[in-house]
PyMOL Python script that loads the backbone (N, CA, C, O; Angstrom):
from pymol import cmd

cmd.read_pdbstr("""\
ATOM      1  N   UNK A   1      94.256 224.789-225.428  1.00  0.00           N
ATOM      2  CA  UNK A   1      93.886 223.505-224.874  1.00  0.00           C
ATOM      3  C   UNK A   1      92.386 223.495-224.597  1.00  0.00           C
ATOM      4  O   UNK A   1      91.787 224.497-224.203  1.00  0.00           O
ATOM      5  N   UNK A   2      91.780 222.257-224.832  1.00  0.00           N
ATOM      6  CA  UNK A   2      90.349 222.306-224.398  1.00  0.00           C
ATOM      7  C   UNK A   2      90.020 221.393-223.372  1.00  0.00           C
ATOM      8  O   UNK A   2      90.893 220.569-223.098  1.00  0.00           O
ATOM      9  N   UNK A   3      88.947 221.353-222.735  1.00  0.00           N
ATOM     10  CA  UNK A   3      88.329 220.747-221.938  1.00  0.00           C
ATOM     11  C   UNK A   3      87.162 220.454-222.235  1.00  0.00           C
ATOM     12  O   UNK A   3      86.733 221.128-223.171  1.00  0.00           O
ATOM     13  N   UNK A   4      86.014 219.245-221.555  1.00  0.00           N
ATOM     14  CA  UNK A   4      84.646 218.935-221.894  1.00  0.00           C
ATOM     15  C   UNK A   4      84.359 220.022-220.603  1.00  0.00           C
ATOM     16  O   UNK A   4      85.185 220.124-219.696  1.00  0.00           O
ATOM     17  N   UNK A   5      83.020 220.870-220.623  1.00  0.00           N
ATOM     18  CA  UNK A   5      82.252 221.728-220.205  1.00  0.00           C
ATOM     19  C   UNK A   5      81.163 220.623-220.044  1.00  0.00           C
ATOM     20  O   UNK A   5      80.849 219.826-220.928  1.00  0.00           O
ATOM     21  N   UNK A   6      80.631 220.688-218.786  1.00  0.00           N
ATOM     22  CA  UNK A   6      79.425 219.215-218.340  1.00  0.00           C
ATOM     23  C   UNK A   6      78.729 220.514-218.308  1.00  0.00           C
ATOM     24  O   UNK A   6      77.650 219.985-218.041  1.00  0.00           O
ATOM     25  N   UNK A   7      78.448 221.706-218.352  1.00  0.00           N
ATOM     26  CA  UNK A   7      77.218 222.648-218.343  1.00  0.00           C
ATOM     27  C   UNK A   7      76.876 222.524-219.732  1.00  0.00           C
ATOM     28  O   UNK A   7      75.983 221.780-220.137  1.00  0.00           O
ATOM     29  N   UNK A   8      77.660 223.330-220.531  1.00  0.00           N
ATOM     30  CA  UNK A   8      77.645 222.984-221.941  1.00  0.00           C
ATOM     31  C   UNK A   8      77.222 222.278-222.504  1.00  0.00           C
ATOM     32  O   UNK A   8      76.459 222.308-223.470  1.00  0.00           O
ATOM     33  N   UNK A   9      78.108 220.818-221.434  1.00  0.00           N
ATOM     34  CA  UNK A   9      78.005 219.697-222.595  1.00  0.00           C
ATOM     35  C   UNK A   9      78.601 219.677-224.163  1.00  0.00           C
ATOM     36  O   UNK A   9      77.927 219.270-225.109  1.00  0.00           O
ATOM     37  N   UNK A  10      79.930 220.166-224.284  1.00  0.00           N
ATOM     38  CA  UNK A  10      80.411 220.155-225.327  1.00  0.00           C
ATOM     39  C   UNK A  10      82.097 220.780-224.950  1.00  0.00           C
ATOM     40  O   UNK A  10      82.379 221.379-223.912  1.00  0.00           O
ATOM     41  N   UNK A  11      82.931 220.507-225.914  1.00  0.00           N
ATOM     42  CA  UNK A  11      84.435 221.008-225.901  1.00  0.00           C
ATOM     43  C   UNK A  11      84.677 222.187-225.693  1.00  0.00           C
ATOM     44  O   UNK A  11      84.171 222.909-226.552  1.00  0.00           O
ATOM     45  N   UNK A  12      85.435 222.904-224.646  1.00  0.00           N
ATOM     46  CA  UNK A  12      85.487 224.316-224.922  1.00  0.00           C
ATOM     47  C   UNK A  12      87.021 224.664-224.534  1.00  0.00           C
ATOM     48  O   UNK A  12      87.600 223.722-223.992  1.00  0.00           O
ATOM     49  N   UNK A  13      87.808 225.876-224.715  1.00  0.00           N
ATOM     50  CA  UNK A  13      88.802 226.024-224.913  1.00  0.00           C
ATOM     51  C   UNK A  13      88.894 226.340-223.557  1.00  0.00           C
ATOM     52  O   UNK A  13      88.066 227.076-223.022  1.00  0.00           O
ATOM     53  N   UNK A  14      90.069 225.719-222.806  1.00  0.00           N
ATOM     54  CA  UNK A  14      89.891 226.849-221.267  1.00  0.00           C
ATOM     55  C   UNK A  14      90.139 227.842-220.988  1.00  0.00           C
ATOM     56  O   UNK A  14      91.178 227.964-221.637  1.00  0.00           O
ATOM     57  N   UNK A  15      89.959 229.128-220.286  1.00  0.00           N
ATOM     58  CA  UNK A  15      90.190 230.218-219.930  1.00  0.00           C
ATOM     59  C   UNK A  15      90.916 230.559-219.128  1.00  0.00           C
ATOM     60  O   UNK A  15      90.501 230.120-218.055  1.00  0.00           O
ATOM     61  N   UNK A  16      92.110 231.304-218.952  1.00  0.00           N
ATOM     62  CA  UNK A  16      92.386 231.330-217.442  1.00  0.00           C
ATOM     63  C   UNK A  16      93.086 229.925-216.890  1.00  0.00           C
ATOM     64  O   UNK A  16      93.002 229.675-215.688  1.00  0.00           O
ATOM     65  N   UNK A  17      93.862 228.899-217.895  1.00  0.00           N
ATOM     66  CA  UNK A  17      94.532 227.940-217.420  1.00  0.00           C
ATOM     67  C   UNK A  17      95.524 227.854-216.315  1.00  0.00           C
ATOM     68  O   UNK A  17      96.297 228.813-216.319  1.00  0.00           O
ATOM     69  N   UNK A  18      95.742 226.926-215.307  1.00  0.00           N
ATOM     70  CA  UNK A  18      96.325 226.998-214.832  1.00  0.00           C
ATOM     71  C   UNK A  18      96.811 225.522-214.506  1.00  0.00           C
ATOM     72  O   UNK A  18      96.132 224.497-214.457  1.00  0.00           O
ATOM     73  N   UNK A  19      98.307 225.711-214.278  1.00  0.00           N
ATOM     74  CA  UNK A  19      98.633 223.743-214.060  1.00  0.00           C
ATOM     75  C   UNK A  19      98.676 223.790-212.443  1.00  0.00           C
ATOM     76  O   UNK A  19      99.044 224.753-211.770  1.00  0.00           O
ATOM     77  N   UNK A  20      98.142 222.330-211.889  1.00  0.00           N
ATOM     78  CA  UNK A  20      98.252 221.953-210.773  1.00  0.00           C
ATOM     79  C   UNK A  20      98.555 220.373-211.099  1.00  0.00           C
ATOM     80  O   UNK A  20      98.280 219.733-212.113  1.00  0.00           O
ATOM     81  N   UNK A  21      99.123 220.020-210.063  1.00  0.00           N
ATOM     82  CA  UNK A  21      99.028 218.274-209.679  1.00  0.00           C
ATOM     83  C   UNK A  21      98.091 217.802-208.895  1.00  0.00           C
ATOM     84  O   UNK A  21      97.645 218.279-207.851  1.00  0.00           O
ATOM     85  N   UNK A  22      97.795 216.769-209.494  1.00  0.00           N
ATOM     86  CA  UNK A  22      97.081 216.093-208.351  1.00  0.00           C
ATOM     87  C   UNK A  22      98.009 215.006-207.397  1.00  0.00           C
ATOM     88  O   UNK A  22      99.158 214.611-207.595  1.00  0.00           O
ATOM     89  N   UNK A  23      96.955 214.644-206.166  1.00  0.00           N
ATOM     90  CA  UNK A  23      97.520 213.703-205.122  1.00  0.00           C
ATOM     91  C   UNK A  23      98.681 212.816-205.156  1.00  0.00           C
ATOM     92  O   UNK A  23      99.696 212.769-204.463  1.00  0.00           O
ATOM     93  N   UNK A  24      98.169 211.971-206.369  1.00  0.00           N
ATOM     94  CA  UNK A  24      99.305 211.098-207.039  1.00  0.00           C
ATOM     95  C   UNK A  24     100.050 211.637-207.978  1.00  0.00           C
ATOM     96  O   UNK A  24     100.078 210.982-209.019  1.00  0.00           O
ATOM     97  N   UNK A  25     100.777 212.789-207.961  1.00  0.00           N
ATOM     98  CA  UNK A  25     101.510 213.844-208.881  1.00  0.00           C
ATOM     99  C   UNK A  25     101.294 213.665-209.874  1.00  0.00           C
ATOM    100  O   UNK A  25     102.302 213.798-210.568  1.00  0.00           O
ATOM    101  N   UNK A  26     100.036 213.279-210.660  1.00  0.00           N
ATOM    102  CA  UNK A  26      99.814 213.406-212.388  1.00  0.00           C
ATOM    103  C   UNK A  26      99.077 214.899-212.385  1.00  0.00           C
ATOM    104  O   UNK A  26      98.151 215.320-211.691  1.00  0.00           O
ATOM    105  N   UNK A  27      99.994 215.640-213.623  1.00  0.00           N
ATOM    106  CA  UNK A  27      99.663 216.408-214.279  1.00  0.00           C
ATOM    107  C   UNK A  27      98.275 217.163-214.922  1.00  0.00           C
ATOM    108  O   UNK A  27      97.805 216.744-215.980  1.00  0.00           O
ATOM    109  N   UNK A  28      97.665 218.296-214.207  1.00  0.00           N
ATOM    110  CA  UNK A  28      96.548 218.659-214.520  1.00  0.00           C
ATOM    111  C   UNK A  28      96.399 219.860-215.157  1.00  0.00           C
ATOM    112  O   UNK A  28      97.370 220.616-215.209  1.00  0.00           O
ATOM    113  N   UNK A  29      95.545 220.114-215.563  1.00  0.00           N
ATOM    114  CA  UNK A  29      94.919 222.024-216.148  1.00  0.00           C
ATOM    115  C   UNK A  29      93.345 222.160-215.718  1.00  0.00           C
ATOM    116  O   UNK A  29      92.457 221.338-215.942  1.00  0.00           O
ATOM    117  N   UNK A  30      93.234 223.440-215.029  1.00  0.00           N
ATOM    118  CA  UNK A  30      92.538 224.083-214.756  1.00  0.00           C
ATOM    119  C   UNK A  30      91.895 225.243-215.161  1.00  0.00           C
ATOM    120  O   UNK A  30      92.618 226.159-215.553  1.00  0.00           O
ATOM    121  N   UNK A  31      90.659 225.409-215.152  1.00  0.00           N
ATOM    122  CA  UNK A  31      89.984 226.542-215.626  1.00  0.00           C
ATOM    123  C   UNK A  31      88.497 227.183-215.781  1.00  0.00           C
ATOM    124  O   UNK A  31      87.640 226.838-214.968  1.00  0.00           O
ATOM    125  N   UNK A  32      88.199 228.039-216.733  1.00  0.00           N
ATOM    126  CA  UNK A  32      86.914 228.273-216.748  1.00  0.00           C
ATOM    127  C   UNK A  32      86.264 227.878-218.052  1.00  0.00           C
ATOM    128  O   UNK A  32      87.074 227.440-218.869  1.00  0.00           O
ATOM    129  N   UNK A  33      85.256 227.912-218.377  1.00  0.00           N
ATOM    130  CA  UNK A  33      84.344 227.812-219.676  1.00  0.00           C
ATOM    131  C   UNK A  33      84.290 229.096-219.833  1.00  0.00           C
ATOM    132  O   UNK A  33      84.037 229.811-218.863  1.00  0.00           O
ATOM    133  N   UNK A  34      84.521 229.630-221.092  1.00  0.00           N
ATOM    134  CA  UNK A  34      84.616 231.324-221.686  1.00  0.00           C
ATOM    135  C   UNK A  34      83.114 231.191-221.967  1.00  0.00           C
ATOM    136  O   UNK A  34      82.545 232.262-222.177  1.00  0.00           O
ATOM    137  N   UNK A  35      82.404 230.139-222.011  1.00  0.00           N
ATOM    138  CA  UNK A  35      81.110 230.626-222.473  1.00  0.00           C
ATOM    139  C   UNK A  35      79.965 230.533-221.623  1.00  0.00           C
ATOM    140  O   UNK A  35      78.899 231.088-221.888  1.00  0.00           O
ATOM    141  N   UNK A  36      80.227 229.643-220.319  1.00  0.00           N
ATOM    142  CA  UNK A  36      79.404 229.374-218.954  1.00  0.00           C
ATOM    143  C   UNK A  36      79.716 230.053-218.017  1.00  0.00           C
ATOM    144  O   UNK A  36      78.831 230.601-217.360  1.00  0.00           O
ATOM    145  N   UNK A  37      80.972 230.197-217.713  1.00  0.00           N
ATOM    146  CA  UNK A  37      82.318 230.552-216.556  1.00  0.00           C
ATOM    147  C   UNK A  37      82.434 229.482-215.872  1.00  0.00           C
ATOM    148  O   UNK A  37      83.419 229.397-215.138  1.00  0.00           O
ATOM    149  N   UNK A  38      81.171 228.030-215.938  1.00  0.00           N
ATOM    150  CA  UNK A  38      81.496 226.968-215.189  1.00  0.00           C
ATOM    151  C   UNK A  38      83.200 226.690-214.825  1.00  0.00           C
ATOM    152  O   UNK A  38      84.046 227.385-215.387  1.00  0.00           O
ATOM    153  N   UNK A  39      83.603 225.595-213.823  1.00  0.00           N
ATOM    154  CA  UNK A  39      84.796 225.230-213.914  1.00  0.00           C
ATOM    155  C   UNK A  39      85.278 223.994-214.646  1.00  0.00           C
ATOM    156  O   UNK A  39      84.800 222.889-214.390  1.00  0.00           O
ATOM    157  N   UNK A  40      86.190 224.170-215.522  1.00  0.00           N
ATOM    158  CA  UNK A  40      87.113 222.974-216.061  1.00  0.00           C
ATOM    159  C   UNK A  40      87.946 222.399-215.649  1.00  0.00           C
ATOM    160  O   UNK A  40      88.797 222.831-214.871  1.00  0.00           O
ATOM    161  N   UNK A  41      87.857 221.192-216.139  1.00  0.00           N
ATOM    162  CA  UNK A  41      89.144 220.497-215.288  1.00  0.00           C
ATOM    163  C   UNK A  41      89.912 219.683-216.467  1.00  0.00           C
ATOM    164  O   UNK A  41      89.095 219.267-217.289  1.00  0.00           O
ATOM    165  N   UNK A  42      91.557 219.263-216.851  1.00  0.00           N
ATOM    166  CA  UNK A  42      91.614 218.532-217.623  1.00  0.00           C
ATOM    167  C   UNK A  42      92.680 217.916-217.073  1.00  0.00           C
ATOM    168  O   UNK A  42      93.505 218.648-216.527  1.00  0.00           O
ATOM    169  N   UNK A  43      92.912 216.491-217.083  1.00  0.00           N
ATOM    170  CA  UNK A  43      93.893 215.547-216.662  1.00  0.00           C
ATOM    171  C   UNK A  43      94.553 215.374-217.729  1.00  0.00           C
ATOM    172  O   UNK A  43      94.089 215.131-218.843  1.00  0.00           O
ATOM    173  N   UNK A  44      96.009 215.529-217.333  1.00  0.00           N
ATOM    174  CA  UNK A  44      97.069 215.183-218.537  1.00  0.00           C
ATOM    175  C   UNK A  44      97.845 216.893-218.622  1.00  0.00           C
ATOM    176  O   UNK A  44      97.278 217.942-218.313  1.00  0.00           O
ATOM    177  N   UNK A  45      99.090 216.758-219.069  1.00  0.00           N
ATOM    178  CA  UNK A  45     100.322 217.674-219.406  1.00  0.00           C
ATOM    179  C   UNK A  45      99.364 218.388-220.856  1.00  0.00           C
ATOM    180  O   UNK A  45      98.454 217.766-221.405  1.00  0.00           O
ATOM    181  N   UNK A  46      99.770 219.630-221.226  1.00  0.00           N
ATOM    182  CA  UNK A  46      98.970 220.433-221.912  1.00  0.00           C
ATOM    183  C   UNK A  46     100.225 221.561-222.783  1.00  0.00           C
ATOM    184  O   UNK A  46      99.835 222.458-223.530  1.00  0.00           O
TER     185      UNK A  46
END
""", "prot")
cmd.dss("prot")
cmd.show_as("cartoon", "prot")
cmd.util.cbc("prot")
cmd.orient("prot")
């Protein structure tokens, strides 16, 4: 699964995914940039 990287600035695969919900129980993924370590975030089931 990928995510946009705002360090980057470009698509990167996430690292270290993990699912959480948010507030209003929609479906999220979490993670790192393998190439920044910045954090990712992606909204939506994965």
């Amino acid at each position: 699964m990928q995510a946009y990287c705002f360090k980057c600035r470009a698509k990167r695969d996430i690292k270290n995914p993990t699912s959480v919900t948010l507030k209003n129980g929609r479906p999220a993924t979490q993670g790192t940039c393998p190439i920044c370590g910045t954090k990712v975030f992606r909204i939506g089931k994965g």
